[in-house]
C-alpha positions as protocol buffer text, in pm:
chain_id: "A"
residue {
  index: 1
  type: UNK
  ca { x: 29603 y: -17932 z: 14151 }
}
residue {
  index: 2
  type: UNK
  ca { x: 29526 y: -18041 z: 14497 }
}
residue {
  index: 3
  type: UNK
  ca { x: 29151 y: -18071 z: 14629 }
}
residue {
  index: 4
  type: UNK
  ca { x: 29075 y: -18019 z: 14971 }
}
residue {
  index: 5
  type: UNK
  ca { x: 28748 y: -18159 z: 15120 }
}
residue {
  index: 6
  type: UNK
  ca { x: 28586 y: -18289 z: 15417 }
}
residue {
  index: 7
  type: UNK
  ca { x: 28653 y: -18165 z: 15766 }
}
residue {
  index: 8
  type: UNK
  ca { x: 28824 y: -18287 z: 16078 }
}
residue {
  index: 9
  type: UNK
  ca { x: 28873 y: -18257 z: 16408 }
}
residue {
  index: 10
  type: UNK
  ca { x: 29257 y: -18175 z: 16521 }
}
residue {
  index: 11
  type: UNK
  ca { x: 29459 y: -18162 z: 16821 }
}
residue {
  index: 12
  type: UNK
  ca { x: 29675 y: -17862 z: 16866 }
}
residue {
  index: 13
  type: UNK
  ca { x: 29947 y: -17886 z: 17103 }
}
residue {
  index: 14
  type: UNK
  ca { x: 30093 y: -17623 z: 17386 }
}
residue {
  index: 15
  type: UNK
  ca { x: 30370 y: -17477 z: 17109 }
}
residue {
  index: 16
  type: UNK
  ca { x: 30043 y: -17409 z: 16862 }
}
residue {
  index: 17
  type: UNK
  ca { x: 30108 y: -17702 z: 16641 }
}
residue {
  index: 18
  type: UNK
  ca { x: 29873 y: -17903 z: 16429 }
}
residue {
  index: 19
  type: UNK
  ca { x: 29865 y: -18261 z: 16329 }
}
residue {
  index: 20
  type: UNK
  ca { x: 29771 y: -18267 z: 15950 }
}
residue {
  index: 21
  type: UNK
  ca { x: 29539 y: -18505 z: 15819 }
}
residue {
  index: 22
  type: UNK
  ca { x: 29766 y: -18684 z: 15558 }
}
residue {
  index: 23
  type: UNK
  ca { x: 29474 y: -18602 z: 15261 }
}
residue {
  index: 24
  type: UNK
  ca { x: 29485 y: -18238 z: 15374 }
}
residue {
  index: 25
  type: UNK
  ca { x: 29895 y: -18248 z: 15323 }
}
residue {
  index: 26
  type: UNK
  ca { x: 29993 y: -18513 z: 15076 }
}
residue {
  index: 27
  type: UNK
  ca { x: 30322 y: -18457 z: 14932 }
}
residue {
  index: 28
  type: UNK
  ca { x: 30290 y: -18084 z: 14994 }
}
residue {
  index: 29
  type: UNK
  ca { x: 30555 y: -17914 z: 15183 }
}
residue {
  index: 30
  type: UNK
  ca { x: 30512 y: -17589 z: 15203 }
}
residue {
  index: 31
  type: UNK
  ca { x: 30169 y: -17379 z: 15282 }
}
residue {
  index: 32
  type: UNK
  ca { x: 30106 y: -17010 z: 15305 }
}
residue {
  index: 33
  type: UNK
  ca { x: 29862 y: -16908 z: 15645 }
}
residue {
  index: 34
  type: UNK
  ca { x: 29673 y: -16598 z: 15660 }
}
residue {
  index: 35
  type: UNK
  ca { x: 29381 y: -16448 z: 15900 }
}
residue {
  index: 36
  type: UNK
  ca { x: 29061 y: -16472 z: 15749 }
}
residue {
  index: 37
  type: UNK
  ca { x: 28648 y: -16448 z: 15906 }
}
residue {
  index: 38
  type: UNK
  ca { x: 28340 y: -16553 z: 15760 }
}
residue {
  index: 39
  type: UNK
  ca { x: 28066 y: -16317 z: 15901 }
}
residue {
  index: 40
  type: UNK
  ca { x: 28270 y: -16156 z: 16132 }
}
residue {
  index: 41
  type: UNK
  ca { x: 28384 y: -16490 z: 16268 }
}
residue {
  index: 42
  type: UNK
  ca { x: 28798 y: -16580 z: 16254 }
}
residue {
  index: 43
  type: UNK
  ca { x: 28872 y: -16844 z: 16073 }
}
residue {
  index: 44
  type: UNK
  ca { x: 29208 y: -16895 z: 15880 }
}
residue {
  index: 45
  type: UNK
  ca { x: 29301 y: -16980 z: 15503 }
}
residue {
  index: 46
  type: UNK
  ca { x: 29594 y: -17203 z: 15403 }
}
residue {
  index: 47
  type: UNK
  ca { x: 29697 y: -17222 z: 15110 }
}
residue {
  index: 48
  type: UNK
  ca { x: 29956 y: -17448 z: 14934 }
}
residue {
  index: 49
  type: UNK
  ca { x: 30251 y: -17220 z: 14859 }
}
residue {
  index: 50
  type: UNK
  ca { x: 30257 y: -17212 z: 14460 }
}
residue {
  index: 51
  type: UNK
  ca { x: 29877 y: -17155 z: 14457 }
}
residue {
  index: 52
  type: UNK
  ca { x: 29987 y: -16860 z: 14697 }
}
residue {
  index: 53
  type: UNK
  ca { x: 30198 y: -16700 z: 14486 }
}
residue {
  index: 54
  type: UNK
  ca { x: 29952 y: -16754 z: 14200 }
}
residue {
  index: 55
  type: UNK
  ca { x: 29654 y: -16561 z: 14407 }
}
residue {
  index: 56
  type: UNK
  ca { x: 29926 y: -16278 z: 14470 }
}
residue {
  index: 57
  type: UNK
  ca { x: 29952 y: -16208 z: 14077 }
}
residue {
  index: 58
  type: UNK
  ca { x: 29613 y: -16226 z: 14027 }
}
residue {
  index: 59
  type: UNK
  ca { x: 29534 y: -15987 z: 14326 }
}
residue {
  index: 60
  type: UNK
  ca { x: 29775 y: -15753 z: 14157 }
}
residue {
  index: 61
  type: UNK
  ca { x: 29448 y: -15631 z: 13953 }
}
residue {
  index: 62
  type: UNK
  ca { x: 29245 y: -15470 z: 14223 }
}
residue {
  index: 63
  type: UNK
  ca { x: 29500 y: -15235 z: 14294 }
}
residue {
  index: 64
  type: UNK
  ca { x: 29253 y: -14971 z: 14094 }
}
residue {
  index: 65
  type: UNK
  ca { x: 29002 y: -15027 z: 14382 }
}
residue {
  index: 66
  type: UNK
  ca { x: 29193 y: -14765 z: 14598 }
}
residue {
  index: 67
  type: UNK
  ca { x: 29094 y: -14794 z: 14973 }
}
residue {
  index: 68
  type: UNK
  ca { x: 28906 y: -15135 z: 14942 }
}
residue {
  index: 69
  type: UNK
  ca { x: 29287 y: -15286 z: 14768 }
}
residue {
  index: 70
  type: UNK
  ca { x: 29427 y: -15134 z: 15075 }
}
residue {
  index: 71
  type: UNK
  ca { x: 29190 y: -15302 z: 15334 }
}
residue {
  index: 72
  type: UNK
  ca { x: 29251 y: -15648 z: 15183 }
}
residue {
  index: 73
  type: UNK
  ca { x: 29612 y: -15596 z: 15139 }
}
residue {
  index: 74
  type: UNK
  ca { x: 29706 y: -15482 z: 15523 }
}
residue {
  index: 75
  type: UNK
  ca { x: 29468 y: -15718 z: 15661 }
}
residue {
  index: 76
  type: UNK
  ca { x: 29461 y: -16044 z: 15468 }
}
residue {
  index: 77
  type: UNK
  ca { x: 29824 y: -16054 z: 15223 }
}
residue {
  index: 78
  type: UNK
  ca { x: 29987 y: -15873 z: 15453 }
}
residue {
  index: 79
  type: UNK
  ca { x: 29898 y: -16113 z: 15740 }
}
residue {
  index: 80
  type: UNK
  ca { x: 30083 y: -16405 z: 15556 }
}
residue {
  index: 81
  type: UNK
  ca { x: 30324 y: -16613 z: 15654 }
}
residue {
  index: 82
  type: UNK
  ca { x: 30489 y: -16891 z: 15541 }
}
residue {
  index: 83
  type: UNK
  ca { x: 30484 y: -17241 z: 15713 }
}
residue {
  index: 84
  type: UNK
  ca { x: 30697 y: -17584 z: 15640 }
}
residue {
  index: 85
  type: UNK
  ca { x: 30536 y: -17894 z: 15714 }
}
residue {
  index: 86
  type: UNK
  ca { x: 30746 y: -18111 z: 15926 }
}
residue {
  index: 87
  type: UNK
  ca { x: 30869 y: -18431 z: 15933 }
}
residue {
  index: 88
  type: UNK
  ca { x: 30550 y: -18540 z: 16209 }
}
residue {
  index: 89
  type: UNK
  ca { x: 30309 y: -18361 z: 15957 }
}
residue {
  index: 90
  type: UNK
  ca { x: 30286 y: -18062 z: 16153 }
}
residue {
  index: 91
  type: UNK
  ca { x: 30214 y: -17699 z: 16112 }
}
residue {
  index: 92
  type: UNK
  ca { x: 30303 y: -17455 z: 16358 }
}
residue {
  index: 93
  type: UNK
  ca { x: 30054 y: -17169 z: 16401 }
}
residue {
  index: 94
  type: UNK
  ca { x: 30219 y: -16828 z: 16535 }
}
residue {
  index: 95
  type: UNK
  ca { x: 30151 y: -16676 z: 16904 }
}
residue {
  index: 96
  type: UNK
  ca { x: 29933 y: -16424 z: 16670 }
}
residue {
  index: 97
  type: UNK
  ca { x: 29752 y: -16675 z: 16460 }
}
residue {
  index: 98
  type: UNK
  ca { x: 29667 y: -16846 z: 16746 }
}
residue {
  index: 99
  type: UNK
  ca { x: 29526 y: -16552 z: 16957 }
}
residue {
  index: 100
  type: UNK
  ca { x: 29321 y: -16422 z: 16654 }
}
residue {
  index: 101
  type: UNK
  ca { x: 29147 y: -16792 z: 16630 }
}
residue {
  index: 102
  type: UNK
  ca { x: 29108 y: -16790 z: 16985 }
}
residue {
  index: 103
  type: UNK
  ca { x: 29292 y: -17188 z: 16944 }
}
residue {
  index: 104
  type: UNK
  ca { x: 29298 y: -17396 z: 17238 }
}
residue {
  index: 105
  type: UNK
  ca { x: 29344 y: -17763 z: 17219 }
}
residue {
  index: 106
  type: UNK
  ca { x: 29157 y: -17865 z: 16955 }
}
residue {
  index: 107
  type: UNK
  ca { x: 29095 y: -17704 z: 16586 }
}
residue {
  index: 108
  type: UNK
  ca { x: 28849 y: -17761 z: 16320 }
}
residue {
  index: 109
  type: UNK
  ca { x: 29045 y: -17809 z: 15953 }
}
residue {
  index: 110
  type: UNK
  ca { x: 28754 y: -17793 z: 15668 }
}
residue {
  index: 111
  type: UNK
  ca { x: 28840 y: -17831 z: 15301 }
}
residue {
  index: 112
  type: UNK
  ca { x: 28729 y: -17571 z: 15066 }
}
residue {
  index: 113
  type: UNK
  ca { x: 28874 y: -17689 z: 14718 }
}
residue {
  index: 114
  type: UNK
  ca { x: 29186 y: -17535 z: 14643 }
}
residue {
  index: 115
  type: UNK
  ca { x: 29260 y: -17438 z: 15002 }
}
residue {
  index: 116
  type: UNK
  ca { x: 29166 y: -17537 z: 15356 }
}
residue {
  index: 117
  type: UNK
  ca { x: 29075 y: -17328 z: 15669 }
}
residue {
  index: 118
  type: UNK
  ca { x: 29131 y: -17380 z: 16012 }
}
residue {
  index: 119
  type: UNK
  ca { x: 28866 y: -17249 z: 16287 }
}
residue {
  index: 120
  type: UNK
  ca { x: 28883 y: -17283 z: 16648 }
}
residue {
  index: 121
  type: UNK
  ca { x: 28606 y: -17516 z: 16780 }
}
residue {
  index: 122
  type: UNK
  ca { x: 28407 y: -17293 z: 16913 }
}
residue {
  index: 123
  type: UNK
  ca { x: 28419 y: -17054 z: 16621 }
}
residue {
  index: 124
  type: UNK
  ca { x: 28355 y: -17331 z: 16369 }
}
residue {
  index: 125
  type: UNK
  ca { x: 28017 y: -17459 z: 16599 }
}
residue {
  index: 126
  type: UNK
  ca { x: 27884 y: -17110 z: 16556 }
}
residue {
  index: 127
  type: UNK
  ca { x: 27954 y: -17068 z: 16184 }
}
residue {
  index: 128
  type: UNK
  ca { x: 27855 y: -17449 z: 16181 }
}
residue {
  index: 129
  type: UNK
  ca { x: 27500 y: -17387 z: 16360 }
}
residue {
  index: 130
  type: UNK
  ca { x: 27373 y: -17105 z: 16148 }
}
residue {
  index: 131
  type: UNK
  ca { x: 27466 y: -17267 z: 15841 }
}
residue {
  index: 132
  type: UNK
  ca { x: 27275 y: -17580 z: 15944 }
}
residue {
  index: 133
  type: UNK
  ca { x: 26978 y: -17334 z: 16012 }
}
residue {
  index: 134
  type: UNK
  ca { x: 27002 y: -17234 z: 15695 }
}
residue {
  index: 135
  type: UNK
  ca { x: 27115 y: -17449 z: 15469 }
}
residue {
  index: 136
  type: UNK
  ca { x: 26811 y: -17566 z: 15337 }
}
residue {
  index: 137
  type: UNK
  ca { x: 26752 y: -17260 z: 15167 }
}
residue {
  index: 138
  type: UNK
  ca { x: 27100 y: -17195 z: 15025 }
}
residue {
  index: 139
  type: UNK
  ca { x: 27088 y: -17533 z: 14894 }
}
residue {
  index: 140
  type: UNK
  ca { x: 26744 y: -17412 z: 14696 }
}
residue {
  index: 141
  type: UNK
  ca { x: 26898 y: -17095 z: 14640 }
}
residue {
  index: 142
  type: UNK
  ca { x: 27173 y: -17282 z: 14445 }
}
residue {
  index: 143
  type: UNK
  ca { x: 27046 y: -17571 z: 14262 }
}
residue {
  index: 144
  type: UNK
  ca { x: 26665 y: -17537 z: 14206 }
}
């Protein structure tokens, strides 16, 4: 199974396309985008395609959770799509995608383990300055 890890600064171009780093893609061809946030902040999660369709049978369990199953399902498996790399180790972000990150010209791509997220910059400095106020304290939270 792929790792992802470490982050990087990306250009995006006019058409909403991405330049990835060849660790993030490897011989991966196929990835699986969806809107996510991290304390109210949009960010969004790629996954490589078969871990995608992995997720989606495990997610087939909260389906008891009623309204909650709901919520995730219309906002984050129903926002899905499914993106080829190309041959200049590109992914192209949708109009949508790109107007919920807010993208510009430049993105953030930060590996989380099995899957990677992409912020805009200016979301990712937010997230990235409250985290570095706190860190020290999650760190002890974690590991002491």
């Amino acid at each position: 199974m792929t790792h992802f890890s470490s982050r990087i600064s990306v250009k995006v171009d006019d058409k909403g396309r991405l330049r990835l780093p060849t660790k993030f893609s490897g011989d991966l061809q196929s990835f699986v985008i969806t809107n996510s946030s991290f304390k109210k902040t949009p960010c969004l999660d790629v996954f490589p395609e078969a871990l995608w369709q992995k997720k989606l049978k495990e997610w087939k369990g909260l389906k008891n959770k009623g309204l909650k199953y709901q919520a995730f399902y219309r906002f984050y498996i129903a926002g899905a799509q499914t993106v080829e790399r190309d041959k200049q180790n590109r992914l192209s972000l949708s109009p949508d995608l790109k107007s919920y990150l807010g993208l510009r010209a430049e993105a953030v791509v930060v590996g989380m383990g099995e899957k990677f997220e992409i912020w805009s910059v200016e979301n990712w400095n937010k997230v990235y300055n409250e985290f570095t106020e706190s860190f020290e304290g999650i760190y002890e939270s974690l590991f002491e």
